[in-house]
C-alpha positions as CSV (number, residue, x, y, z in Angstrom):
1,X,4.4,-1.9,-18.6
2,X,1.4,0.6,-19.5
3,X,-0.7,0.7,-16.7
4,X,-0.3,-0.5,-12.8
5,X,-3.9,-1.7,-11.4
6,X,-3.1,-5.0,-9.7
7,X,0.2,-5.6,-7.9
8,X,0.1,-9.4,-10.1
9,X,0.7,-7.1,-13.2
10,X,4.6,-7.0,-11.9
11,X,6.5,-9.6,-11.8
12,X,9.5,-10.8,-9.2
13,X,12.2,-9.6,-11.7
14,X,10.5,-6.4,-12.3
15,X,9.4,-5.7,-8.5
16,X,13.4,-6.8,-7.9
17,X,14.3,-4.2,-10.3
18,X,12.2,-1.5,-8.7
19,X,13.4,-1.8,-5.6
20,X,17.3,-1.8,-6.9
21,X,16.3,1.4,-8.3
22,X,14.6,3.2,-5.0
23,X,17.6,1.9,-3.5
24,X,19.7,3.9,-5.7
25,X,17.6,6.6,-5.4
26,X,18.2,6.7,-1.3
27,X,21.8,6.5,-2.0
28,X,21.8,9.2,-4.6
29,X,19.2,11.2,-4.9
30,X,20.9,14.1,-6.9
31,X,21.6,11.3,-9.8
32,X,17.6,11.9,-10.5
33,X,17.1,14.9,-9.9
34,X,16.2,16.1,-13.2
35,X,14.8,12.7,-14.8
36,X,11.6,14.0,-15.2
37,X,11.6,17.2,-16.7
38,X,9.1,18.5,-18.5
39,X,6.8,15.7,-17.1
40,X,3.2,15.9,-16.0
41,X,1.9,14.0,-13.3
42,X,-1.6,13.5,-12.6
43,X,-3.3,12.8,-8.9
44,X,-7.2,12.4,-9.6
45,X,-8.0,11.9,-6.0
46,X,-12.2,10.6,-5.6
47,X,-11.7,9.5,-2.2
48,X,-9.2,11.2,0.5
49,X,-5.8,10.6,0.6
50,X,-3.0,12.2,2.9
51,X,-0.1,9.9,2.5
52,X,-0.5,8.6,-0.6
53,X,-1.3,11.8,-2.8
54,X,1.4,13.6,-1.2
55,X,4.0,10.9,-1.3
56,X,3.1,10.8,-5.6
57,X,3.1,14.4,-5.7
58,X,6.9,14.6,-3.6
59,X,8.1,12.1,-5.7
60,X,7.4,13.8,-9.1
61,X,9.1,16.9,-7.7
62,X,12.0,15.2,-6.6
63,X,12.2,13.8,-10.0
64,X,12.1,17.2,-11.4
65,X,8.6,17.3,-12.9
66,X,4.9,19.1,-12.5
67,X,2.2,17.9,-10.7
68,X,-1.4,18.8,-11.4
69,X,-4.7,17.3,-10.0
70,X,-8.0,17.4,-7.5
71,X,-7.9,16.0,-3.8
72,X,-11.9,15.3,-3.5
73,X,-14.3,14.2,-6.6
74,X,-16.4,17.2,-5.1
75,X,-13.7,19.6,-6.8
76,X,-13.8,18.0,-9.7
77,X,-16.6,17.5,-12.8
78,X,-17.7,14.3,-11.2
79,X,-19.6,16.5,-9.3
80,X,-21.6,17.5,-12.6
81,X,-21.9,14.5,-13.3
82,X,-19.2,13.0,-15.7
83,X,-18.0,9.9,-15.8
84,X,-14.8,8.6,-14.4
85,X,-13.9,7.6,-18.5
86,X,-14.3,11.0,-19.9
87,X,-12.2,12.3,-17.3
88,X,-9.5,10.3,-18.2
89,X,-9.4,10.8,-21.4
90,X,-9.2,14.9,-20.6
91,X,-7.0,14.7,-18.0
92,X,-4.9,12.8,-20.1
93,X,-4.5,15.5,-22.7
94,X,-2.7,17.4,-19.6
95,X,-0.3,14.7,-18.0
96,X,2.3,12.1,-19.3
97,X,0.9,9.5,-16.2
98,X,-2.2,9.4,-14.2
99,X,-2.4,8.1,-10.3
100,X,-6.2,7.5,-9.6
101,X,-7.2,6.9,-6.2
102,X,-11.5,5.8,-6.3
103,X,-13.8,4.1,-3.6
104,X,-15.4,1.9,-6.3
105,X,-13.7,-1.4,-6.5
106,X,-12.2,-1.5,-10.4
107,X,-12.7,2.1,-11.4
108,X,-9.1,2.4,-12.0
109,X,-8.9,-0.5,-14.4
110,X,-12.2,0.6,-16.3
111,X,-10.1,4.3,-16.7
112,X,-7.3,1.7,-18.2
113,X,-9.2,1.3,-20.6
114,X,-9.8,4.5,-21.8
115,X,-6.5,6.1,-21.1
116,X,-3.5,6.9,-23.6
117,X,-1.1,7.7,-20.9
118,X,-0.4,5.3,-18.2
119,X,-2.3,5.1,-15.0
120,X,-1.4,3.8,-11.7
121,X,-4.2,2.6,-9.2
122,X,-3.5,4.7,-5.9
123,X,-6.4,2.3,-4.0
124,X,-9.9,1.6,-5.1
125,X,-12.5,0.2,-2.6
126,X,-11.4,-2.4,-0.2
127,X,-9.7,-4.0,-3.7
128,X,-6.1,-3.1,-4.5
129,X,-3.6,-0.8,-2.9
130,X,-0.3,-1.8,-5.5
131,X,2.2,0.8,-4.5
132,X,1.6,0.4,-0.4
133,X,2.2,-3.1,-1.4
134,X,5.5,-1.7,-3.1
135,X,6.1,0.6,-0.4
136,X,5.4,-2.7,2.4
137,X,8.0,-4.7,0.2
138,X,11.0,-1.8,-0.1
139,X,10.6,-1.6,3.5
140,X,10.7,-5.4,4.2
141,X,13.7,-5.8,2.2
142,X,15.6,-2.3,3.6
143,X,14.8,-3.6,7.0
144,X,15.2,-7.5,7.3
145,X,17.5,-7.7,4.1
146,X,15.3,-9.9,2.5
147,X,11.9,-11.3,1.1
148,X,12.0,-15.0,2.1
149,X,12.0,-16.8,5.1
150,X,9.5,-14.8,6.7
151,X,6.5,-15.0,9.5
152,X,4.4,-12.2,9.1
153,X,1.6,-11.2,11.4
154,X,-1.0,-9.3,9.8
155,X,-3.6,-7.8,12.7
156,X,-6.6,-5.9,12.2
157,X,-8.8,-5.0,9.4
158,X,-8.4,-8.2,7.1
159,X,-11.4,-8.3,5.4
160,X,-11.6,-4.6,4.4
161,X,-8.3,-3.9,4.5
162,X,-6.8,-4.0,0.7
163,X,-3.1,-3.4,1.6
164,X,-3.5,-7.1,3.5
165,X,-4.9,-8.1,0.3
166,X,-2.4,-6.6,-2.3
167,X,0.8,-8.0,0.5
168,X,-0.4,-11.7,0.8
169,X,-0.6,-11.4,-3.2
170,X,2.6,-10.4,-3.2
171,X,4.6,-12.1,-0.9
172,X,2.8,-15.6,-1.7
173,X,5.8,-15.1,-4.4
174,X,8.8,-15.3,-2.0
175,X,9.9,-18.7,-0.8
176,X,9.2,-19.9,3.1
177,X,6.4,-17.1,4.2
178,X,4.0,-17.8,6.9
179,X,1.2,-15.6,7.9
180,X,-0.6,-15.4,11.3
181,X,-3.8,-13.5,10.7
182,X,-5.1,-12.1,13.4
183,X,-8.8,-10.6,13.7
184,X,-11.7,-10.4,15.6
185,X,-14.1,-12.7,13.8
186,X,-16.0,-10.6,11.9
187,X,-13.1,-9.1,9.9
188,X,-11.1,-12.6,9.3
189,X,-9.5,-12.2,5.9
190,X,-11.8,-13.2,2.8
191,X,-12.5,-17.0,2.0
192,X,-11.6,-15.8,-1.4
193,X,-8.3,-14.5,-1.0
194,X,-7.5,-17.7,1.2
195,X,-8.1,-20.3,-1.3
196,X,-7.2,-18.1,-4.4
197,X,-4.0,-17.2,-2.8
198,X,-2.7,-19.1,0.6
199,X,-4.3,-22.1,-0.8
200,X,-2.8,-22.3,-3.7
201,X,0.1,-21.5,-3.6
202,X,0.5,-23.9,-0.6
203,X,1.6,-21.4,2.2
204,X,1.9,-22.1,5.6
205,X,-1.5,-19.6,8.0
206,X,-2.9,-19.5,11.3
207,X,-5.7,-17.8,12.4
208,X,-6.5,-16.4,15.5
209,X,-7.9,-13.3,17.6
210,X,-5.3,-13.1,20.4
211,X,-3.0,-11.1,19.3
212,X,-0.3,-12.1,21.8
213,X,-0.9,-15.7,20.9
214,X,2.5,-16.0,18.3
215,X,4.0,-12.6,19.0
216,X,7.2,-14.2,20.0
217,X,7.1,-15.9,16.7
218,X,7.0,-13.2,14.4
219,X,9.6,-11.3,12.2
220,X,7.3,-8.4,11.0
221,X,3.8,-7.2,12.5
222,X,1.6,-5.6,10.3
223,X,-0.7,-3.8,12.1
224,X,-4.0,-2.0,10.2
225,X,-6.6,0.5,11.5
226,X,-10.5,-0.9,11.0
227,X,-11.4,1.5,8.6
228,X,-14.4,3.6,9.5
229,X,-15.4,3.9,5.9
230,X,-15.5,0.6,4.7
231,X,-18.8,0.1,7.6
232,X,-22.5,-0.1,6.8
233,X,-23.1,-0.3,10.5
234,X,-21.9,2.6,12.7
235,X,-22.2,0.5,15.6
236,X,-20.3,-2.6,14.3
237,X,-17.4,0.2,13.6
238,X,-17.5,1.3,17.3
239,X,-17.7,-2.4,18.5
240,X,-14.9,-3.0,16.5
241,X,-12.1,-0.2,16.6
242,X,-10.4,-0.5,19.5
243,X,-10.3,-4.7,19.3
244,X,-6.1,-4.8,19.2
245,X,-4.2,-1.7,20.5
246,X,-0.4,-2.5,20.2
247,X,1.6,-1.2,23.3
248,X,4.7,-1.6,25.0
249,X,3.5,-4.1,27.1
250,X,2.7,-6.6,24.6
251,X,5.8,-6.5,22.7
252,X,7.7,-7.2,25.7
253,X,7.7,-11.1,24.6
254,X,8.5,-9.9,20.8
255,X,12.0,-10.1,19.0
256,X,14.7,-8.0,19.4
257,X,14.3,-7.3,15.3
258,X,11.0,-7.4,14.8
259,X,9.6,-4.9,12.1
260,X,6.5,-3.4,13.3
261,X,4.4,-2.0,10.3
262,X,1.3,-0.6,9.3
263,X,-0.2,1.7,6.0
264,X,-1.1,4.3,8.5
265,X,-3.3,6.8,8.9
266,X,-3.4,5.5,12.9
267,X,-5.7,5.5,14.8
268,X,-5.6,3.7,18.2
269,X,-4.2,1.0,17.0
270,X,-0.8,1.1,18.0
271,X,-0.1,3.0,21.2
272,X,2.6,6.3,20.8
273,X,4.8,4.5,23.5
274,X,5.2,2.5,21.0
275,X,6.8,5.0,18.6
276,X,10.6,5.3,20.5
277,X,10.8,1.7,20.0
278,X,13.5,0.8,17.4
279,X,11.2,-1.6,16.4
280,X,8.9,0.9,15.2
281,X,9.2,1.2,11.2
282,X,5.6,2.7,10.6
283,X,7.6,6.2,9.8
284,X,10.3,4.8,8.0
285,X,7.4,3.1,5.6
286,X,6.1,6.5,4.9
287,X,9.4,7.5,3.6
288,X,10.4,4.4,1.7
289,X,6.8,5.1,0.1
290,X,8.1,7.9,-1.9
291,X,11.3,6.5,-3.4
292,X,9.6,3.5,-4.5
293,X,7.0,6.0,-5.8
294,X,10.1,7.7,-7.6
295,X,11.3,4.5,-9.0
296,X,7.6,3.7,-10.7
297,X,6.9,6.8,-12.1
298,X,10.4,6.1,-14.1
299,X,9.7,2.8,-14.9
300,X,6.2,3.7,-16.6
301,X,7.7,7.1,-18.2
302,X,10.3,4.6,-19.2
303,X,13.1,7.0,-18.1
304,X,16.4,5.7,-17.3
């Protein structure tokens, strides 16, 4: 695998195999300590990241290698004015693997293109998010002990929100999924990715804005913040924010298991009472983001 923009360029068997390997990693971290030594890691950061730069740049430690890279394109030469290809193809003179977060929707594929080492989309506009998606699915399977027979309840932000996107893609694999897709109506999920993706591939979706509706139904809740940034309307955004706030209360009718998730940063959206509740996994996710990092970066440096 060369480059990582779309989480469709994996496969089950290889997405299988990366999660055997963060796996591994959890139960032995000292086995891979030094597997990348004398490796350069890029993080060419054009929008702002907290989680996902840091999580990239601990997991490359952990593995024993250097990290180098900007946080903001304002520290960067895209301030003067050069292209997102030209910096590729310097920063690639300095790194053995690139991870390129950008607000324009295919930048990181268009760098693809120009690169000689391998790159890995870190999010670009409201498009793809691959390695949340990786991160959602360790998670899933570290917490439920599997990937099928599933209802998922995905509330908030679905039309912006491209970790939805990139999880629907990716679970529309698994056998027996349903979604409920909760959202006010403005932010419903995208025609597009219904009929390209639930359609399709036949699975099972309700829609709905109450957000206590099929709460007693569901085996993972995947809560999203409506992302300020995304807005042309300031208005809309403040109209909008505080439409689902996830609280003890509400989750009195939910299962005893239930895996509550979300991408974080948060916002309002789910309430810190809710954070004591074994239920919560939002933290946990966080974590399982860097081992499954850990496992990428060896599968594109093609370390063992």
């Amino acid at each position: 695998m060369k480059h990582l923009i779309d989480i469709k360029d994996l496969d089950v068997e290889e997405i299988d195999e990366l999660i055997k390997v963060a796996k591994d990693i959890i139960g032995n971290p000292k086995k891979y300590a030094h597997k990348c030594e004398a490796k350069i890691l890029a993080t060419l950061f054009f929008e702002p990241s907290t989680r996902t730069r840091l999580s990239f740049e601990s997991a490359m430690l952990r593995l024993g290698g250097n990290v180098l890279g900007f946080s903001e394109a304002s520290s960067s030469s895209v301030a003067k004015g050069e292209s997102v290809a030209d910096t590729i193809r310097v920063v690639g003179n300095y790194s053995d693997i690139i991870v390129m977060r950008h607000p324009k929707e295919g930048a990181p594929l268009v760098a693809s293109e120009k690169s000689d080492v391998p790159i890995i989309n870190a999010g670009d506009g409201g498009h793809n998010h691959p390695t949340q998606t990786l991160t959602d699915l360790l998670t899933i399977k570290c917490e439920k002990g599997r990937l099928d027979n599933l209802t998922i309840g995905l509330c908030g932000d679905l039309k912006f929100g491209r970790t939805v996107h990139s999880l629907i893609t990716a679970m529309s694999r698994y056998k027996n999924i349903k979604f409920v897709l909760i959202s006010p109506p403005e932010l419903k999920l995208p025609e597009y990715v219904k009929k390209e993706i639930l359609e399709k591939n036949k699975m099972e979706y309700i829609e709905t804005d109450d957000i206590l509706e099929y709460m007693d139904k569901l085996d993972i809740l995947y809560m999203t913040r409506v992302q300020k940034e995304r807005f042309f309307n300031e208005a809309d955004y403040v109209r909008l924010k505080d439409y689902y706030i996830l609280n003890k209360e509400k989750l009195k009718v939910a299962k005893k298991d239930l895996c509550i998730m979300h991408p974080l940063p948060r916002v309002n959206e789910i309430s810190a009472d809710v954070d004591q509740d074994e239920r919560a996994c939002y933290f946990k996710q966080a974590n399982y983001g860097k081992y499954i990092r850990m496992a990428l970066i060896l599968k594109m440096l093609e370390e063992k």
